[in-house]
N, CA, C and O atoms as a GROMACS GRO file, in nm:
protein
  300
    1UNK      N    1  -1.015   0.732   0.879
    1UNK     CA    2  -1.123   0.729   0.784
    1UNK      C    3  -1.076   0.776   0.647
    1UNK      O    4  -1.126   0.715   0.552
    2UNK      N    5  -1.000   0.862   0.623
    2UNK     CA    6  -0.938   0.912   0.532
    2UNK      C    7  -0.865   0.837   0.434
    2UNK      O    8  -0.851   0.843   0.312
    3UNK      N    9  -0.806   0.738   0.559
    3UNK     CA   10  -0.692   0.665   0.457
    3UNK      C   11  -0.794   0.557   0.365
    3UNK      O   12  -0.766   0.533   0.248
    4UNK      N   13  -0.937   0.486   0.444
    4UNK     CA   14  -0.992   0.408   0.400
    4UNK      C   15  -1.024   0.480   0.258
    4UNK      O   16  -0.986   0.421   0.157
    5UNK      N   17  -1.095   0.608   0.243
    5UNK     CA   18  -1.107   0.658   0.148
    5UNK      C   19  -1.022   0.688   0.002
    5UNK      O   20  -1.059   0.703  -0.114
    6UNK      N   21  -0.912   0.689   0.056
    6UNK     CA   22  -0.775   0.697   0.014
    6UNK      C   23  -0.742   0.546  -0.103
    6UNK      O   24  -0.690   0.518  -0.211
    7UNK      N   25  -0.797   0.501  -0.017
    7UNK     CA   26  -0.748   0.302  -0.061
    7UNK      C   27  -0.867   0.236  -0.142
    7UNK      O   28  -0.856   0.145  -0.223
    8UNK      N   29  -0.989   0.303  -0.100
    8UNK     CA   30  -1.078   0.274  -0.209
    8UNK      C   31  -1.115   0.359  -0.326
    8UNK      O   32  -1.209   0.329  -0.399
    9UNK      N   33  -1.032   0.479  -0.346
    9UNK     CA   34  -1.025   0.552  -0.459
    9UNK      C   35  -0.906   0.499  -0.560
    9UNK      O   36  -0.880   0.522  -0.678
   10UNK      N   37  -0.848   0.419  -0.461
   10UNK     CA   38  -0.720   0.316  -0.560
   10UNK      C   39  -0.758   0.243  -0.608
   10UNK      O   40  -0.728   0.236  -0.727
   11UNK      N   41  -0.833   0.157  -0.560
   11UNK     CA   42  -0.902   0.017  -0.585
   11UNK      C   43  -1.026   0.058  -0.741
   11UNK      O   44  -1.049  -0.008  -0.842
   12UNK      N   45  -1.079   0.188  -0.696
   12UNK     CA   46  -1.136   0.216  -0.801
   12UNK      C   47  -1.062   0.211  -0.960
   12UNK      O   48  -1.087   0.154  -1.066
   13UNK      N   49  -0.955   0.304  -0.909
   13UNK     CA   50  -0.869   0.364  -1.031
   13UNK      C   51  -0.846   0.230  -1.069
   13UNK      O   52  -0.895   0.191  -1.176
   14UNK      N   53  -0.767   0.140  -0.986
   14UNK     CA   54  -0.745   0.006  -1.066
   14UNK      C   55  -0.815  -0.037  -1.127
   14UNK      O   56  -0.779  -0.054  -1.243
   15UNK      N   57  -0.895  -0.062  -1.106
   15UNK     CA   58  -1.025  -0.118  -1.179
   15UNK      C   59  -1.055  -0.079  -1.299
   15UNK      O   60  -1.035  -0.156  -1.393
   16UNK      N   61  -1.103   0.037  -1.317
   16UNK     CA   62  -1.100   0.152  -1.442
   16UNK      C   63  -1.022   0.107  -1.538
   16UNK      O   64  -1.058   0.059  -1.645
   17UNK      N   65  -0.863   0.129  -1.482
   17UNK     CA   66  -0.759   0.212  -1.523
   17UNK      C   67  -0.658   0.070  -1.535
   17UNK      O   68  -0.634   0.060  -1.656
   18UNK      N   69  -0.608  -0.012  -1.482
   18UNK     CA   70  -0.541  -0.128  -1.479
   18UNK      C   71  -0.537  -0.195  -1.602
   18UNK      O   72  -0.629  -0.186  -1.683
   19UNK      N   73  -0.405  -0.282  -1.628
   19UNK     CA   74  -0.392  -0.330  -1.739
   19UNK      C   75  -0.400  -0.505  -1.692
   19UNK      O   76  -0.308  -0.580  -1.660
   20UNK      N   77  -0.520  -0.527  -1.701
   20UNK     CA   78  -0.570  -0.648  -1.569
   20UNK      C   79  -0.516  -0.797  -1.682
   20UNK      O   80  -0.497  -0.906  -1.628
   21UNK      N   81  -0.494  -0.778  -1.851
   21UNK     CA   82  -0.445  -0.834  -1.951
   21UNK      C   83  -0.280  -0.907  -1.874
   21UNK      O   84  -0.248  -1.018  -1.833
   22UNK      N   85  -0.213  -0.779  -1.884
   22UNK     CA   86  -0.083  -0.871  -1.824
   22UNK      C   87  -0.020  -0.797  -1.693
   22UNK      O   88   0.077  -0.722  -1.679
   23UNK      N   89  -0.121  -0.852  -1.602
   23UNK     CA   90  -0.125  -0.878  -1.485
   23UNK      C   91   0.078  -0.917  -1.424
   23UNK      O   92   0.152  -0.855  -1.348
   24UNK      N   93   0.099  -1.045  -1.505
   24UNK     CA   94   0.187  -1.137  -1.503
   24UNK      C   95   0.341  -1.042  -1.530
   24UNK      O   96   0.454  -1.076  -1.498
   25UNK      N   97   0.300  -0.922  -1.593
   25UNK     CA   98   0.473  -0.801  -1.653
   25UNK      C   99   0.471  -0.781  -1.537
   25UNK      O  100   0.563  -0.833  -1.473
   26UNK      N  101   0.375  -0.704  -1.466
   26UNK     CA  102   0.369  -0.625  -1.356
   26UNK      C  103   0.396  -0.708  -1.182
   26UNK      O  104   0.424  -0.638  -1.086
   27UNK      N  105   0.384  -0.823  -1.173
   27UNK     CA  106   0.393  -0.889  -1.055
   27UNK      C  107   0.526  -0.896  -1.009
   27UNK      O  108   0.521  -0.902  -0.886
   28UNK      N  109   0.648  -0.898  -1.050
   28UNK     CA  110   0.721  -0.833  -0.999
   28UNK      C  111   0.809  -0.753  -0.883
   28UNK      O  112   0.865  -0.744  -0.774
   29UNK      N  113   0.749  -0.682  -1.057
   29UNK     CA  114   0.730  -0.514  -0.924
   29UNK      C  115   0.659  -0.471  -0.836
   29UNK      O  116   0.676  -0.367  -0.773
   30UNK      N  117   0.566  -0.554  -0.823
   30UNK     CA  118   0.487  -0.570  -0.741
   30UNK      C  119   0.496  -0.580  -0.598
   30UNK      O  120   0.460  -0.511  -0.502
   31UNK      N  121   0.588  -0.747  -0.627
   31UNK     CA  122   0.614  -0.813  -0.486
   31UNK      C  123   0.754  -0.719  -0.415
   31UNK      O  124   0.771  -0.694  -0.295
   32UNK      N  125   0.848  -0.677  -0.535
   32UNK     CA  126   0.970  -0.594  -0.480
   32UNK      C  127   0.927  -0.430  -0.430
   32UNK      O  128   1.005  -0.346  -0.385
   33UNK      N  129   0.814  -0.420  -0.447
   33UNK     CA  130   0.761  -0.300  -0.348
   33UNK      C  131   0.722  -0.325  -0.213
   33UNK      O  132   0.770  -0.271  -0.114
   34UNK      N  133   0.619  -0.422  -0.218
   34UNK     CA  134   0.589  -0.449  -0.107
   34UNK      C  135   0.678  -0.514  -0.025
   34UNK      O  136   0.690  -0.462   0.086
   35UNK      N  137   0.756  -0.633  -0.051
   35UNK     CA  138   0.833  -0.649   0.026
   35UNK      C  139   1.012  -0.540   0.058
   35UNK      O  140   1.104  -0.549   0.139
   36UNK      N  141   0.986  -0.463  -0.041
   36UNK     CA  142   1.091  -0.351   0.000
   36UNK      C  143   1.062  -0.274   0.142
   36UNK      O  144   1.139  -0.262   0.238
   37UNK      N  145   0.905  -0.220   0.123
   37UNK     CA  146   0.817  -0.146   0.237
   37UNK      C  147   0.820  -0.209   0.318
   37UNK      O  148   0.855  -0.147   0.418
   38UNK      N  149   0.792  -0.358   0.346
   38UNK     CA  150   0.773  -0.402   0.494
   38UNK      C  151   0.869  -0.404   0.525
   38UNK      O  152   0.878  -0.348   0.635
   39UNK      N  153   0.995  -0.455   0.476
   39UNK     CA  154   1.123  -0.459   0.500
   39UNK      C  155   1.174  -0.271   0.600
   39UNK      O  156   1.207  -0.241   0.715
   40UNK      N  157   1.157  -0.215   0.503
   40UNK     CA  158   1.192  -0.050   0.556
   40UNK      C  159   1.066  -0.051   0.686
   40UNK      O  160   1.061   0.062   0.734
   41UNK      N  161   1.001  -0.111   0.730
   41UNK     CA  162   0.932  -0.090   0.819
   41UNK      C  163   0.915  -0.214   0.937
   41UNK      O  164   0.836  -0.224   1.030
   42UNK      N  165   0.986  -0.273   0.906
   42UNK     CA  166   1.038  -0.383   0.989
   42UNK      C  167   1.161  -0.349   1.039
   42UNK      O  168   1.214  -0.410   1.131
   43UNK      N  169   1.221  -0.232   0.969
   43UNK     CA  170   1.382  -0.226   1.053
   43UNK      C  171   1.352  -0.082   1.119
   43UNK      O  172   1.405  -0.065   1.228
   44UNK      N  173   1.265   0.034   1.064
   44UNK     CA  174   1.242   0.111   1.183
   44UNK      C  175   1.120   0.164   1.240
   44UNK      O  176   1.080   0.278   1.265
   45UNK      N  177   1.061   0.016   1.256
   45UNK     CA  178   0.943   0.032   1.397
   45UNK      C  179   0.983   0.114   1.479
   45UNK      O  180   0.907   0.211   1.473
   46UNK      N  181   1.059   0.130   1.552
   46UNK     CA  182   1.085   0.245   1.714
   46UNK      C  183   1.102   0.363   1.621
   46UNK      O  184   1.031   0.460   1.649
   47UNK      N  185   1.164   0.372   1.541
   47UNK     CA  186   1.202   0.492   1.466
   47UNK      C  187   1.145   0.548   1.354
   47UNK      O  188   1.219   0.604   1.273
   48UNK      N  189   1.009   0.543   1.332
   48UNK     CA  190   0.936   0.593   1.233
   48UNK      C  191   0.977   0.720   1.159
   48UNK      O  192   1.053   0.796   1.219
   49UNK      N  193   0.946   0.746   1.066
   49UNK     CA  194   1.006   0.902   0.966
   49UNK      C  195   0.886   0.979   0.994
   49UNK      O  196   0.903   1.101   0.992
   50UNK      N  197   0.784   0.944   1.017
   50UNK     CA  198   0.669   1.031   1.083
   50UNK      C  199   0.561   0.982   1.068
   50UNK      O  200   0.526   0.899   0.983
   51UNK      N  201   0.480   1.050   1.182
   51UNK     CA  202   0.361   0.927   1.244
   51UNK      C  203   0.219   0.947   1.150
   51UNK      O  204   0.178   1.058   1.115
   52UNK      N  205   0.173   0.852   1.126
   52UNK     CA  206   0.051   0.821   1.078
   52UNK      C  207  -0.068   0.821   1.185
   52UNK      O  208  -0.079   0.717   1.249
   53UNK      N  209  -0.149   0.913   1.209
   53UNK     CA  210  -0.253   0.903   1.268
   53UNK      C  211  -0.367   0.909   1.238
   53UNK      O  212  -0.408   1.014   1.190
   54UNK      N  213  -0.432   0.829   1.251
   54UNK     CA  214  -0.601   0.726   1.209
   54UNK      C  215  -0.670   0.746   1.320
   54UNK      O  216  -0.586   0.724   1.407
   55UNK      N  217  -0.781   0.776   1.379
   55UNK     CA  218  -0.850   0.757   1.451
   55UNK      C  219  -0.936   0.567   1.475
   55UNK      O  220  -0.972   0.503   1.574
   56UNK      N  221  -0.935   0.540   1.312
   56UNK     CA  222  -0.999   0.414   1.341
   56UNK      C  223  -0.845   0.319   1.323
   56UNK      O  224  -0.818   0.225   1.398
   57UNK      N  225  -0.782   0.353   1.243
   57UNK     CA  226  -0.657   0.248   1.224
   57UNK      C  227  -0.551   0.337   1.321
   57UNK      O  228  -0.548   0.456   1.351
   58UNK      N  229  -0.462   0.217   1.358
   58UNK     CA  230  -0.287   0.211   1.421
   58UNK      C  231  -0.211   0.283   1.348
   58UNK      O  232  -0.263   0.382   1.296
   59UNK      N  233  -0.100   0.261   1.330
   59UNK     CA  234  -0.010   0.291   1.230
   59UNK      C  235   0.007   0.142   1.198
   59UNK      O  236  -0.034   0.131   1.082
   60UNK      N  237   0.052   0.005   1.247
   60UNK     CA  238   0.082  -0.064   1.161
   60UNK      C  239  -0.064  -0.103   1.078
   60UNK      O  240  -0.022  -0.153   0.974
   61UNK      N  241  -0.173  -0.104   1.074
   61UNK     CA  242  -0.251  -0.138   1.019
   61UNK      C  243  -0.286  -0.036   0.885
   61UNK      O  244  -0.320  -0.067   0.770
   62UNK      N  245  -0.263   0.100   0.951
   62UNK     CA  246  -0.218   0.175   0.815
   62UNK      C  247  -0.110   0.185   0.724
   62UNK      O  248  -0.108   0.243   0.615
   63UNK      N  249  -0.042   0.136   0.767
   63UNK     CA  250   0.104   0.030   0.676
   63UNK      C  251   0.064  -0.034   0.623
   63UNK      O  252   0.091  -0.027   0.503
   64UNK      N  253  -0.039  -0.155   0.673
   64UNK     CA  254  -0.009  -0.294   0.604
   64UNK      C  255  -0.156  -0.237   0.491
   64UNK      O  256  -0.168  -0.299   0.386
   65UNK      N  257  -0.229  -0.156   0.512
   65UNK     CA  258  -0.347  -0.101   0.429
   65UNK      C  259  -0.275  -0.032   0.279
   65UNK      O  260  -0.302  -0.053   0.160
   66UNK      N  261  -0.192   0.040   0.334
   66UNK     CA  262  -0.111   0.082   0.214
   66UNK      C  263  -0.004   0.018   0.120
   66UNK      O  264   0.037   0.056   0.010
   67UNK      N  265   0.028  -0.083   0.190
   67UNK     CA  266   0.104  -0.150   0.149
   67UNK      C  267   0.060  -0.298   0.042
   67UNK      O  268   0.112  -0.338  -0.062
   68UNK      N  269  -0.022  -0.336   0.097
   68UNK     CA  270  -0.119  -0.454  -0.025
   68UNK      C  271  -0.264  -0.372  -0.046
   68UNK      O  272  -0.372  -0.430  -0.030
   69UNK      N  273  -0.255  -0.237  -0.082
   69UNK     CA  274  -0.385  -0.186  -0.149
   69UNK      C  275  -0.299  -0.081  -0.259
   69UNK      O  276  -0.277  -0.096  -0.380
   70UNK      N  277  -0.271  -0.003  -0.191
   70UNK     CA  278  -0.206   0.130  -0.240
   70UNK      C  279  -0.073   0.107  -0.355
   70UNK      O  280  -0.069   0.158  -0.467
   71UNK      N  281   0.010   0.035  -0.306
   71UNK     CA  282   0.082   0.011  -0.401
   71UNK      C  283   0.086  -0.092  -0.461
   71UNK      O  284   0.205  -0.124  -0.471
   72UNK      N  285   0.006  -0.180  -0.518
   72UNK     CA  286  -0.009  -0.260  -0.589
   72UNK      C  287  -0.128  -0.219  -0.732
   72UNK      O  288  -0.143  -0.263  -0.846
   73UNK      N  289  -0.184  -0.126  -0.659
   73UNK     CA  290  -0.313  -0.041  -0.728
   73UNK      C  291  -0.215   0.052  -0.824
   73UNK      O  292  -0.248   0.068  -0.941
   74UNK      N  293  -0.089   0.114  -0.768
   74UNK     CA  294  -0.020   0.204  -0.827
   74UNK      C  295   0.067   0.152  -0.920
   74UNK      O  296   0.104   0.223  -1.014
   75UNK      N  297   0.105   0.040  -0.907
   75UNK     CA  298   0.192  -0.040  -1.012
   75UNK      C  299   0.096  -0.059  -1.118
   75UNK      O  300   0.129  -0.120  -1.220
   0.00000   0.00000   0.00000
């Protein structure tokens, strides 16, 4: 529940706060985050750096939540 909270206080800030003008500088870095992250989390599934626990979300679903919310909001 937390993390949901977490991801819609991003979504906010973006909103606010985002430079939604040139969208197009920032895409990018964008895509080389996210696909950096899935990448680092595609090679250690069995071996996580430490566990994410959600009562309503998994861990991969709290991955993929953070990953096309959280850091794209942060770029």
């Amino acid at each position: 529940m937390l993390r949901l909270l977490k991801s819609a206080i991003w979504i906010l800030a973006a909103y606010k706060w985002g430079d939604w003008r040139n969208y197009k500088k920032y895409y990018p870095t964008i895509l080389f985050m996210i696909s950096g992250d899935l990448v680092y989390q595609f090679l250690t599934y069995d071996y996580p750096l430490w566990e994410l626990s959600d009562p309503l979300l998994n861990a991969t679903l709290t991955t993929l939540l953070m990953v096309f919310i959280n850091w794209p909001a942060s770029v």
